[in-house]
Backbone bond lengths (Angstrom), bond angles and torsions (degrees), N, CA, C in turn:
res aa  C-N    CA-C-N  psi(-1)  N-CA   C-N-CA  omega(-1)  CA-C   N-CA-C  phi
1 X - - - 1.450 - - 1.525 108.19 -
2 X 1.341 108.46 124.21 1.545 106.26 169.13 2.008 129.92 -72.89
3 X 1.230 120.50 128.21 1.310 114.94 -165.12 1.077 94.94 -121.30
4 X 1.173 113.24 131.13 1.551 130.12 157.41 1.338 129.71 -108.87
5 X 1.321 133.43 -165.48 1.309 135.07 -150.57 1.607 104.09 -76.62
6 X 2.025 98.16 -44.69 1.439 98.44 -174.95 1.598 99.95 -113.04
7 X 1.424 119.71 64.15 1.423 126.27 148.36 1.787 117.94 129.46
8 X 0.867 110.04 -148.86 1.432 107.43 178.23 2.021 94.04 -120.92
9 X 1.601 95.73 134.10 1.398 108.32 160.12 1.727 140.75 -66.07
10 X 1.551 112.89 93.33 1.548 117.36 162.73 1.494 119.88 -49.65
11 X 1.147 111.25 120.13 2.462 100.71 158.76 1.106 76.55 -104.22
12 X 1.859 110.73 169.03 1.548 118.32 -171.63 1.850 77.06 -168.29
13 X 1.497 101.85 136.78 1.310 103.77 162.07 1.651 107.50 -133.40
14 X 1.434 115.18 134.15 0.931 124.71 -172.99 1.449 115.99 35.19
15 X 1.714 99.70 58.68 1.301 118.59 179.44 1.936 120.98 58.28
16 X 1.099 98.28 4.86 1.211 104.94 174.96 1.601 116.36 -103.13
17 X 1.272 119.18 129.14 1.315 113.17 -172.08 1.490 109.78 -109.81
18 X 2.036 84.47 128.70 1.734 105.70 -155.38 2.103 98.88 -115.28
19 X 1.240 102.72 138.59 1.928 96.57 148.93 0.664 108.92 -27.70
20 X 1.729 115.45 154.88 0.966 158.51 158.68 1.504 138.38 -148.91
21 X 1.218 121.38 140.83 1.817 110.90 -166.35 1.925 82.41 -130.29
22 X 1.870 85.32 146.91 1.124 91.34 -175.62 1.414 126.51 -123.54
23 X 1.045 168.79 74.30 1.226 168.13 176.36 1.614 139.77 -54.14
24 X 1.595 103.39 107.77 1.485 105.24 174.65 0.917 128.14 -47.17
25 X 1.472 136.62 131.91 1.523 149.83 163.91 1.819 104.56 -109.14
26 X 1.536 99.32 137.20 1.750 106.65 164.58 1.037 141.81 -31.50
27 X 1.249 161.78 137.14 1.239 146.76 -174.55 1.359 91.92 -79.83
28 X 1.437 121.37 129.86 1.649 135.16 170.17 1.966 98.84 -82.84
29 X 1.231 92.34 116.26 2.088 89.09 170.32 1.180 101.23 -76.14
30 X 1.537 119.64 -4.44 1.648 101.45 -178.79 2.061 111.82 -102.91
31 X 1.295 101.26 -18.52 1.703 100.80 -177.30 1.960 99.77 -97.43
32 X 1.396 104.48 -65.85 1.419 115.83 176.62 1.184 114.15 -112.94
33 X 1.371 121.45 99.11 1.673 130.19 -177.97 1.671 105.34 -79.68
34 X 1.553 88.46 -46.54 1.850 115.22 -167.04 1.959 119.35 -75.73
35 X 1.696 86.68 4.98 1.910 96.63 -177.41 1.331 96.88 -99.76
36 X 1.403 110.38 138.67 1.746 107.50 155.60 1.525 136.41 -70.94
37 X 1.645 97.83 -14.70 1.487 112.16 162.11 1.075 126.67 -164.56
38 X 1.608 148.62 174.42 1.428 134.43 168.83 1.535 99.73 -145.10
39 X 1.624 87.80 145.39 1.729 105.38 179.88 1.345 115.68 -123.45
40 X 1.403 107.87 158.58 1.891 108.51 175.13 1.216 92.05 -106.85
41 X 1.435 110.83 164.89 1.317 128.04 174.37 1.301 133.06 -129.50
42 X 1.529 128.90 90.51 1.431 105.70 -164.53 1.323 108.36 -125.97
43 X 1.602 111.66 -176.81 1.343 123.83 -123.57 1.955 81.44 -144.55
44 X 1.215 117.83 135.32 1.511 115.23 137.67 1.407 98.33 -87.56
45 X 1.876 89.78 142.20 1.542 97.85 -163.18 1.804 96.20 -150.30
46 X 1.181 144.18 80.97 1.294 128.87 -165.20 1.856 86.16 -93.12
47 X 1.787 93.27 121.30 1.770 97.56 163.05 1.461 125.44 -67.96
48 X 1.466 142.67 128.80 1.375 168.93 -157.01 1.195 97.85 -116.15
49 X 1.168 133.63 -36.08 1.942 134.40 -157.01 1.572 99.68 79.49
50 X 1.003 128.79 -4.85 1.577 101.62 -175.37 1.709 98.43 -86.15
51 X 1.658 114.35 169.61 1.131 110.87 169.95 1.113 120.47 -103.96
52 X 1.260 111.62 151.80 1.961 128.43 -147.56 1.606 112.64 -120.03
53 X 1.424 150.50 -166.98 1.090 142.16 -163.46 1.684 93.19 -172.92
54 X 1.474 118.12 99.21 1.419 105.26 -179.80 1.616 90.73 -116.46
55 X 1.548 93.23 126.51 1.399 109.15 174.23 1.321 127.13 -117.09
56 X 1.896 154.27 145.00 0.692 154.36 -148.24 1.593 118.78 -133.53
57 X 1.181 139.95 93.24 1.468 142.64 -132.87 1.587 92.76 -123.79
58 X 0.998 129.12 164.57 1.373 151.04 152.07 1.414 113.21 -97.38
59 X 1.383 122.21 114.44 1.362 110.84 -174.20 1.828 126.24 -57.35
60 X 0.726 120.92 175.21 1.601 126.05 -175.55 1.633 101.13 42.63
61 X 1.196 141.48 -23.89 1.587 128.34 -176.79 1.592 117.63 -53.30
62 X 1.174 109.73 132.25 1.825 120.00 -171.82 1.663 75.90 -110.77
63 X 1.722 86.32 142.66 1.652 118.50 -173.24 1.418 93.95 -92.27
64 X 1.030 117.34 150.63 1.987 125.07 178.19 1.296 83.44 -148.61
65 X 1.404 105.51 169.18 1.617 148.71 174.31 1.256 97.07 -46.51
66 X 1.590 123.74 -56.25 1.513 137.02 -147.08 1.453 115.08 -84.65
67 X 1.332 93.30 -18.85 2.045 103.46 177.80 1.283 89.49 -72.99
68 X 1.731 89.62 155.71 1.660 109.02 165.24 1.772 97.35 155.68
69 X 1.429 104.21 -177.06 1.559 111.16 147.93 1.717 141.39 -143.13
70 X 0.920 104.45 130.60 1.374 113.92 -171.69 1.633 115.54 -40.82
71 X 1.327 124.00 130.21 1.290 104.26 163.11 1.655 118.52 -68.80
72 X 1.418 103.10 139.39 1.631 130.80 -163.62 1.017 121.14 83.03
73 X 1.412 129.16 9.77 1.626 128.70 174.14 0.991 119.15 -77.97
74 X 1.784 133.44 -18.88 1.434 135.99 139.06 2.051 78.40 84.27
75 X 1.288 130.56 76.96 1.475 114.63 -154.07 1.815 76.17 -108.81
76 X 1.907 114.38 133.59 1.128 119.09 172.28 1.145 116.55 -131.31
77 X 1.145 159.12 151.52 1.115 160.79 -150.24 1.693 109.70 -128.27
């Protein structure tokens, strides 16, 4: 499970919460100079054609009114 600063990382597909394996990537000085690290995230995923909803949660976080992001906040984790 990947953990970050503000919690441990959910994947959820179609609200169902599935594995995941995660893998470090370099910090690029040219995309994210200002991250201390970056990860991929993947999924066994066999496509069906139907359409799906993959969502990414922080564990224990309660959703309020006030979450969200601004356009231009460029929001990175």
């Amino acid at each position: 499970m990947l953990t970050t600063l503000l919690g441990d990382i959910e994947i959820y597909v179609d609200d169902n919460k599935v594995e995941y394996m995660e893998k470090y990537i370099r910090v690029s000085d040219k995309l994210c100079h200002d991250v201390s690290g970056r990860y991929a995230i993947k999924i066994d995923f066999n496509p069906d054609g139907k359409i799906h909803t993959i969502s990414c949660k922080i564990k224990g976080h309660v959703s309020s009114k006030k979450d969200g992001i601004e356009p231009g906040e460029r929001l990175e984790f």
